[in-house]
N, C-alpha and C positions, 0 to 999 in steps of 0.2 A: 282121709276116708275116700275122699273123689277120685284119687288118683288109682285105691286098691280098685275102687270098682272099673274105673274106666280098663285096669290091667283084666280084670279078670271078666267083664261081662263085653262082647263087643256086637251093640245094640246096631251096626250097621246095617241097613236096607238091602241084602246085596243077595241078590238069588243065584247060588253055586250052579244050577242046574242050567243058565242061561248061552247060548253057547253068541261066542262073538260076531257079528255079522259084517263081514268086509267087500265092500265096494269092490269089483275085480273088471269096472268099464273101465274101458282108457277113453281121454280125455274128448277126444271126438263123437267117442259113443256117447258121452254125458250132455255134449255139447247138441247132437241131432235131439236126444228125448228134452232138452230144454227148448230147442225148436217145435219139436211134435206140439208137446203140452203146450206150446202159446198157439199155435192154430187150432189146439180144440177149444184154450179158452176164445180164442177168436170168432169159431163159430158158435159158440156159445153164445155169446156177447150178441151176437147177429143175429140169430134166433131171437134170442129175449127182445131183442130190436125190434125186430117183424112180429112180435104176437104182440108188443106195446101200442106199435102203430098201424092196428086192427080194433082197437079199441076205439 
């Protein structure tokens, strides 16, 4: 019985309508926004720094 239903009903999560999303940096461009993104977490970090040790 498991097996007619697994044929005929297929309960998979999968939304048709979703369209593929592909990466098209090459690998130096990936490599600068992983640099970007740690100097905003950096001044981030610095900030929160400076409003801690105003306290």
């Amino acid at each position: 019985m498991t097996d007619i239903d697994a044929a005929v009903y297929d309960l998979k999560a999968v939304n048709p309508n979703v369209k593929a999303m592909v990466d098209t940096r090459i690998v130096l461009e990936i490599i600068d926004n992983i640099n970007l993104q740690g100097q905003i977490a950096a001044t981030a970090m610095n900030n929160l720094r400076g409003l801690l040790a105003e306290k």
